[in-house]
C-alpha positions in Angstrom: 109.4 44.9 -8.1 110.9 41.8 -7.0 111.1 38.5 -8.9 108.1 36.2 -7.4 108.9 32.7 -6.1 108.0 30.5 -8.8 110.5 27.9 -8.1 108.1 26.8 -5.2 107.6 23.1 -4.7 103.7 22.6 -5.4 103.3 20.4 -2.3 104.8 22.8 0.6 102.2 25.5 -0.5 99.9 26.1 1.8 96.0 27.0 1.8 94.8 29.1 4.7 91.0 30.3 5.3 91.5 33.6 7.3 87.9 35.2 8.8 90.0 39.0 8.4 91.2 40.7 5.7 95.0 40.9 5.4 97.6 43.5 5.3 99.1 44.0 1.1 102.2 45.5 2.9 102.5 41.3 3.9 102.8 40.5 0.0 104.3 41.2 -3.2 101.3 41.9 -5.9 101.4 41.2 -9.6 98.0 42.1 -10.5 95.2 42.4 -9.0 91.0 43.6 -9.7 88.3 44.6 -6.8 84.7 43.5 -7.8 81.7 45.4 -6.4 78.4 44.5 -6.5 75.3 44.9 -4.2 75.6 42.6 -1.7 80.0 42.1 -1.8 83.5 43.3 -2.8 86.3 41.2 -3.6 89.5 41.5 -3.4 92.1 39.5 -5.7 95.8 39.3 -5.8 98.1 37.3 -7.6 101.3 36.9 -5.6 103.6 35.1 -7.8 102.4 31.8 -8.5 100.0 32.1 -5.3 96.7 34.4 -4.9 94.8 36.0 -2.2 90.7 36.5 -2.1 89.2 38.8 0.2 85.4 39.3 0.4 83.4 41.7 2.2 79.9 41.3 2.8 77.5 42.7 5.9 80.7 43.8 8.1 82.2 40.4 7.6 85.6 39.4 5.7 87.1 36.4 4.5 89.8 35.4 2.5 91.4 32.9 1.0 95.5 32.4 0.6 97.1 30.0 -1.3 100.8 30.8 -0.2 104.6 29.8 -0.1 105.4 28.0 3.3 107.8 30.6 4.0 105.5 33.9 4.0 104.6 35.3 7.0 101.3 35.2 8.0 99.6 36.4 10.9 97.2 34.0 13.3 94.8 35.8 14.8 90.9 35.1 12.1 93.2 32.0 11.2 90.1 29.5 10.4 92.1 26.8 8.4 95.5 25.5 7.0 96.7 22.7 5.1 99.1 21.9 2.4 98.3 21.2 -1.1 98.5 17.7 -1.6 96.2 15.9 -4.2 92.8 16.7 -3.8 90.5 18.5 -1.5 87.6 20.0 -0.5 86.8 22.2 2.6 83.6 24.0 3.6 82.5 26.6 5.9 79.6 28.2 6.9 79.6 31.7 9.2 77.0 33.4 10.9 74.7 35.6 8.9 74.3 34.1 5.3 78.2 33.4 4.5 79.2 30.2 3.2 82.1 29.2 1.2 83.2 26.4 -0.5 86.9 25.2 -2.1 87.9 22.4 -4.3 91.0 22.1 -5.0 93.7 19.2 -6.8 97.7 19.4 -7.8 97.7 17.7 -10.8 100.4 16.5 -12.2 100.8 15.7 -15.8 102.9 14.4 -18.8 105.2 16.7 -20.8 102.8 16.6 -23.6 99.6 16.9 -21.5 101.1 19.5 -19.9 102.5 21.8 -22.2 98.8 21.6 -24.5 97.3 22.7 -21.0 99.8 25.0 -20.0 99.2 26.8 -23.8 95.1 26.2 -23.4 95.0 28.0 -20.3 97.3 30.9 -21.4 95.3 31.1 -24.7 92.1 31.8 -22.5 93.5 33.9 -20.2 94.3 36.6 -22.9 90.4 36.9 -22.8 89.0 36.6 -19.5 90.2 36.8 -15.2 93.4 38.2 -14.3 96.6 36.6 -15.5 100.1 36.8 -14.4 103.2 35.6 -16.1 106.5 35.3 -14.9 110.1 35.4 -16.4 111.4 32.2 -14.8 111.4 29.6 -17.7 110.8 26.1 -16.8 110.6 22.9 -18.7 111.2 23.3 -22.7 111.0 26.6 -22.6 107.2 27.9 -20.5 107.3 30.0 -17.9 104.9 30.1 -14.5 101.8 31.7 -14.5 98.9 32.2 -12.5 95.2 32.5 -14.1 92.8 33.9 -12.0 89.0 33.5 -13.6 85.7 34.5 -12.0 82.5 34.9 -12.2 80.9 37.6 -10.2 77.2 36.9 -9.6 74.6 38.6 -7.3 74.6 35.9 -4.2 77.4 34.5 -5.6 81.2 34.4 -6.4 82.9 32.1 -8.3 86.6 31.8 -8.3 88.7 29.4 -10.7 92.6 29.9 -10.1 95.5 28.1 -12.0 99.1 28.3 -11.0 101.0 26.2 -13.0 104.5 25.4 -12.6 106.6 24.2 -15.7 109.7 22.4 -14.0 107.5 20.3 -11.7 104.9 19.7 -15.0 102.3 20.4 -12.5 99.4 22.6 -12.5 97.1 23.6 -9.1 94.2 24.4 -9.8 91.0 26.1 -7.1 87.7 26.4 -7.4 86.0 28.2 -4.7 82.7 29.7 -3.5 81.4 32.4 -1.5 77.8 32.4 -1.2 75.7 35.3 0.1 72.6 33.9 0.5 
């Protein structure tokens, strides 16, 4: 497997709504779960300091990419893209009961802030989501991750993602929706 890009610099990625599934052959992926229950599936991947979330429900899909700017991605069920920069929210609604929500901020941090989150989050993720660590080692010594957490409800699913990048003391972190009702 190849090394992931964790050297990314936090405000080229970009976030992309798609209204399709996409293809795995178009990533490289870490780990990854697939959550059933009796009105979805979901999808997630964690592609090296990025993740993709698919969700199907009622012949519909759509999924969300947080991405390098450099990976190819296909247009066609583009719905949105934009950068990371700061912080953000988006909403969308589609036909037939589908609605999703995203939150999102970069935040950047002091050393010390940064290195008690960076070992918080990595503490919790032993327990909980899907977690990826990689080898690259950044500031004094951590290495990238990505923490995928989530909450899998009936009408409801709740995504919490952290990708946090040690050289750039800088952690993004996603909270997103996708409501069934």
């Amino acid at each position: 497997m190849n090394a992931p890009k964790t050297n990314l610099i936090v405000n080229e990625l970009v976030f992309s709504l798609y209204q399709r599934p996409l293809h795995p052959e178009l990533f490289t992926i870490y780990t990854k779960r697939h959550l059933k229950t009796e009105k979805y599936e979901a999808v997630i991947w964690e592609t090296g300091c990025s993740h993709l979330v698919s969700v199907f429900a009622q012949n519909m899909c759509l999924t969300e990419l947080i991405a390098a700017p450099t990976q190819m991605l296909p247009k066609r069920g583009l719905i949105e893209r934009f950068n990371f920069r700061g912080q953000r929210n988006h909403k969308c609604t589609l036909t037939r009961g589908l609605s999703y929500m995203t939150d999102f901020q970069v935040e950047k941090m002091s050393p010390n802030l940064y290195r008690q989150s960076h070992s918080d989050l990595e503490r919790f993720a032993r327990n909980r989501g899907v977690f990826a660590q990689f080898d690259n080692e950044g500031s004094e010594g951590l290495r990238p991750f990505s923490y995928l957490d989530f909450e899998a409800r009936r009408d409801e699913l709740h995504i919490h993602a952290f990708h946090a990048f040690p050289d750039q003391v800088t952690i993004v972190k996603t909270q997103s929706l996708f409501d069934f009702h």
